[in-house]
N, C-alpha and C positions, 0 to 999 in steps of 0.2 A: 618659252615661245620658240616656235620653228618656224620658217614660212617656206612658199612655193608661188610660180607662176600658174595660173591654171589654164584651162584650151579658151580663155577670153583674154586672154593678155593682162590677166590682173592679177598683181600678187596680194597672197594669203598668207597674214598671222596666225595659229595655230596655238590655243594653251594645253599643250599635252598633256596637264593634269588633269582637267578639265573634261576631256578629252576622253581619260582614259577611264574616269568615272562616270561617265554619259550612260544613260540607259537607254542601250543599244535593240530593247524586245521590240518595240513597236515601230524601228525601222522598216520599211516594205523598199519594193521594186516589181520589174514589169517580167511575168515570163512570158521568154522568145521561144519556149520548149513547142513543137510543132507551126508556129505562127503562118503555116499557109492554110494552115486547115480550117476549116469553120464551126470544128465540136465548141469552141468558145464565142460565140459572136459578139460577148458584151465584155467591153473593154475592163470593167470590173473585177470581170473574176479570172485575170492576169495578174491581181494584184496579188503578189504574195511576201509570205519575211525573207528580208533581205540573209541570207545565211547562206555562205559559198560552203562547197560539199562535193568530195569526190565519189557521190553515189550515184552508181550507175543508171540507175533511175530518171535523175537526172540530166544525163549526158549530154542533150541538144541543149538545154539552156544557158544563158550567160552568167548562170553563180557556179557552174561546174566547172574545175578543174580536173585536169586528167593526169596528172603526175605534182609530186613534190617531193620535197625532199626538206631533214629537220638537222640543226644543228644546236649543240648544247652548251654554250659557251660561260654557264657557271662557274666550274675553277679555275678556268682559263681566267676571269673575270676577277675571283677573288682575291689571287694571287698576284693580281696586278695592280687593282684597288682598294683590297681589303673591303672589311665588312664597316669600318668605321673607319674615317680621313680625319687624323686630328691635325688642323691648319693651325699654322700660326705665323704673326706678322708683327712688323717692328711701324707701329703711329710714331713719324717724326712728331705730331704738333702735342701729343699729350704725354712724349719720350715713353711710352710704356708698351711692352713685349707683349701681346693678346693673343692667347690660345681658346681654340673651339673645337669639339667633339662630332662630327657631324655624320648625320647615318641617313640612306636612303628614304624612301615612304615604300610603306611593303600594305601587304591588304591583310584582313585580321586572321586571315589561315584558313578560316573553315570547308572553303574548295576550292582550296589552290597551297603547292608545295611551298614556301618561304624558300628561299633555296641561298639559304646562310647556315650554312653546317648542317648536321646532322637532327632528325627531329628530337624533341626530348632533350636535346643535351647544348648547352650554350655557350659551354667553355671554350669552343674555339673562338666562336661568335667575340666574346669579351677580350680575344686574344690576339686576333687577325687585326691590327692597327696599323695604317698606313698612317706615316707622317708627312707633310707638305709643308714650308718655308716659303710661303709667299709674297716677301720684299719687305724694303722698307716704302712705307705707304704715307703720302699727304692727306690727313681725312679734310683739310679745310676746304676744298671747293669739290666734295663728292658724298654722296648719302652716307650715312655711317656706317650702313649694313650692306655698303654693296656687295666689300668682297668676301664675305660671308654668305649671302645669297648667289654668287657668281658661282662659288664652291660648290654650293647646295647643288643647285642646276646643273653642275655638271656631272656630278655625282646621279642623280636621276636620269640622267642622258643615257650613262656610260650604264646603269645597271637594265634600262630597258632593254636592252641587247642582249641580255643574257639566253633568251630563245629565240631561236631564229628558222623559221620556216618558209622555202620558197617554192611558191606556186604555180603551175605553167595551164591557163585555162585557154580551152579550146576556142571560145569566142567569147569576142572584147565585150564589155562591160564598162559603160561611159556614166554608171553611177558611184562609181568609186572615186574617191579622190584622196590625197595623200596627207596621211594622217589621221588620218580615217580609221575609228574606232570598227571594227566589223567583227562578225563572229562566224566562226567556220566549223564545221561537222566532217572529224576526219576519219573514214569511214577502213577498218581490217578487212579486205578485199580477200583473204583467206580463213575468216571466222570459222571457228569450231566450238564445241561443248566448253571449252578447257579460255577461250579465247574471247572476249567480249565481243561484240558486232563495232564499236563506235569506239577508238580511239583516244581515251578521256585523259590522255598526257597532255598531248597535242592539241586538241578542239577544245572551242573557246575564243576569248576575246582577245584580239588581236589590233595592233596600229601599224595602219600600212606605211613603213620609210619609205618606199619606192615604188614606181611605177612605169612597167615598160610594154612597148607595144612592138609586135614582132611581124611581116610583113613579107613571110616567104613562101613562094611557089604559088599564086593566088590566093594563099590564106592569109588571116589577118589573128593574129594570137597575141594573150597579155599574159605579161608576167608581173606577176606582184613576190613581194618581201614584207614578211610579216615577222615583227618581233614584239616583246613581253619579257617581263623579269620575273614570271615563275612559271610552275608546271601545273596541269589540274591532276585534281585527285580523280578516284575511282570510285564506282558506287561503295567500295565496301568499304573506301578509305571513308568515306562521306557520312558512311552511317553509323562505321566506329564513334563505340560512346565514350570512347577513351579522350581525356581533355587536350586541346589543342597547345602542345606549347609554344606561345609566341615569342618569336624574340624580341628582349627586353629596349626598346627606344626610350634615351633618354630626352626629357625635355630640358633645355637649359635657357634661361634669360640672359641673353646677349646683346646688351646694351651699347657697345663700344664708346665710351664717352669721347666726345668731341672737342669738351673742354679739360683742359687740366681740374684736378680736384674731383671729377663725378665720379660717382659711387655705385654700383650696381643696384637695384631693387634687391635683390636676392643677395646681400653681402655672404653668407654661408660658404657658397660658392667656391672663393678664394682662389683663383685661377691660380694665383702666381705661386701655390706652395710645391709646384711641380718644380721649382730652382733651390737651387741652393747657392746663398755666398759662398764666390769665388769658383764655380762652374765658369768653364769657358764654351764658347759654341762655336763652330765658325757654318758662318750664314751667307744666302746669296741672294744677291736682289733681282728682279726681272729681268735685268740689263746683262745678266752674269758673273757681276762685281763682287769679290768676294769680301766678308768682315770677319773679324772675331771680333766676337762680342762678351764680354767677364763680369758677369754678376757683381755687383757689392753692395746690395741692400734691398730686401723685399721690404714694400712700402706697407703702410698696416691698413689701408682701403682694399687690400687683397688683391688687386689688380695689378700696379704699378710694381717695377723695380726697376731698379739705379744701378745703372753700369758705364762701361767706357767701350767704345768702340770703333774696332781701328782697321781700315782699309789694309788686305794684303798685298 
């Protein structure tokens, strides 16, 4: 969930997910493209789809933008967060150390780039692992799963950012609003034999973060920020009958018991074989407190292990 105030003084929750799987084709809006003229006189057939476009065809209307500019901020991104966050936190109430694997939501590939390593090949994918130590946690007076889903969420935050495209459109457009699933047509202004006409990295579906309105020399201009966590394919990437490989998302059942003694549904699992007695760790809690923490007994419900641990 994101929110915003909107031009009624009301604020708006927003489910990005939600959001970003909306089907976006039967959107419309109104075109302002010559609006003093009267070759349209029926308010009808102004109605067109909503799709902003810097084709110059365009130009007078309010879905035209006249400049942008794209930013790629993939490995910047990977390298910061890895391709997988495996969390892990110390439940005072069930004394036991909980470790989770946790990976973004990606779309199934067919026209749009995954942009977690190289296509074809997974092995960084499986090898890019961010670790996080998220405290010592009381589950007794909060959901089980919160901060497991707190992680989730941010991780989906942090990777929609991965494309960043900002748009400068000549006139304001008061049907957009922030968060706003929209789709844009980014048009090769220097097209040749050799060079597609339409832009098929960049165009596409986009969610607006931001939204600005600019107000100089008698003009009235908006600026939107639009990001996405991948890139589109090309027609020929598209028609390629070579098979897509997706990267591999595990599912895991993460139960976090709340009572001592609970067992996972899925015992297989076995979180806890990732210790061994008499590893030592040293760990830090929200506050910045540091511990070591020293193994001495993985318990046999696969979860739990028994250690000692001591404030530095």
């Amino acid at each position: 969930m994101l929110g915003y105030i909107d031009y009624y003084y009301c604020f708006n929750y927003v489910d990005i997910e939600k959001e970003k799987s909306r089907n976006v084709s039967s959107d419309i809006a109104i075109d302002t493209s010559a609006s003093s003229q009267t070759s349209t006189p029926q308010d009808q057939d102004r109605i067109i789809p909503l799709r902003l476009t810097n084709d110059q065809s365009s130009n007078s209307s309010s879905l035209f933008f006249e400049k942008y500019t794209t930013k790629n901020n993939s490995t910047k991104k990977s390298l910061e967060i890895g391709y997988t966050t495996r969390a892990k936190y110390y439940d005072r109430v069930t004394k036991s150390f909980l470790v989770f694997d946790i990976d973004s939501s990606t779309s199934d590939g067919k026209s749009s780039l995954i942009l977690k390593g190289k296509q074809q090949d997974d092995k960084f994918f499986k090898e890019n692992i961010i670790t996080k130590f998220l405290g010592k946690l009381d589950m007794d007076n909060m959901h089980k799963n919160y901060n497991y889903a707190y992680t989730q969420n941010r991780i989906n935050l942090d990777n929609l950012t991965k494309i960043v495209v900002d748009v400068t459109m000549s006139n304001a457009n008061f049907c957009l609003y922030k968060y706003m699933n929209v789709t844009i047509d980014v048009m090769n202004q220097g097209a040749s034999p050799t060079e597609e006409m339409m832009d098929y990295r960049y165009s596409g579906k986009y969610i607006i973060s931001s939204i600005s309105f600019i107000y100089r020399r008698g003009k009235l201009k908006q600026e939107l920020t639009l990001v996405r966590s991948e890139l589109g394919k090309t027609k020929k990437e598209m028609e390629d009958p070579a098979p897509v490989s997706k990267k591999p998302e595990e599912k895991q059942i993460n139960e976090n018991p709340a009572v001592p003694g609970a067992t996972p549904s899925t015992p297989p699992s076995y979180p806890n074989k990732v210790y061994n007695v008499g590893e030592v760790y040293v760990v830090k809690d929200s506050a910045g407190v540091k511990y070591k923490l020293t193994v001495k007994q993985l318990l046999e419900n696969g979860i739990e292990v028994i250690g000692t641990l001591e404030q530095i």
